[in-house]
C-alpha positions, 0 to 999 in steps of 0.5 A: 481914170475918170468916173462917169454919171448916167442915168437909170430911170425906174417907174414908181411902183417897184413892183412894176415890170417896165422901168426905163433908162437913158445912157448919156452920150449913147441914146436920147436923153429922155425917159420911156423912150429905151426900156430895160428888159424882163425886169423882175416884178419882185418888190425887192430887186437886186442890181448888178451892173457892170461897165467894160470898155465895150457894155453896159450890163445890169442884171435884176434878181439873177435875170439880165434886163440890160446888154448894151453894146456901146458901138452898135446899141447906140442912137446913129446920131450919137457919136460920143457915147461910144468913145467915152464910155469905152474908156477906162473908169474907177467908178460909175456912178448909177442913179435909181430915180425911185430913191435908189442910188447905187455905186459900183467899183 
């Protein structure tokens, strides 16, 4: 088994709606180019994120802002984020870059 580093990117204000992301291997590799769906404007916000061998999921307050599926979410030209993301990992480590780190098991 392997752990896995990717990145959510956040806006600064907490409170704000629009956060982006990027999954390496899966989608370009910049920020406000992909963004997070219906995330809840509410200042304290509750994460879930969950990886199987075929999603990327993460929930905000209840509210599912995120349902990526690795094999036909992917940019077309991304050819690796399918195979490795589709394997078995301990962990994955998320990154909040509004100075919020979490890790799942």
């Amino acid at each position: 088994k392997q752990w896995y580093q990717r990145r959510v990117r956040g806006c600064e204000n907490t409170t704000s709606s629009r956060w982006s992301y990027y999954i390496g291997g899966c989608t370009v590799d910049d920020y406000n180019v992909q963004f997070l769906n219906n995330v809840p404007p509410d200042k304290v916000k509750h994460w879930i994120i969950n990886k199987t061998s075929t999603h990327l999921n993460i929930v905000c307050n209840k509210v599912t802002v995120l349902n990526f599926n690795f094999a036909t979410d992917s940019d077309p030209d991304k050819t690796d984020g399918k195979h490795n993301w589709s394997r078995e990992a301990e962990s994955v480590l998320i990154y909040f870059d509004v100075k919020l780190l979490l890790i799942m098991q």
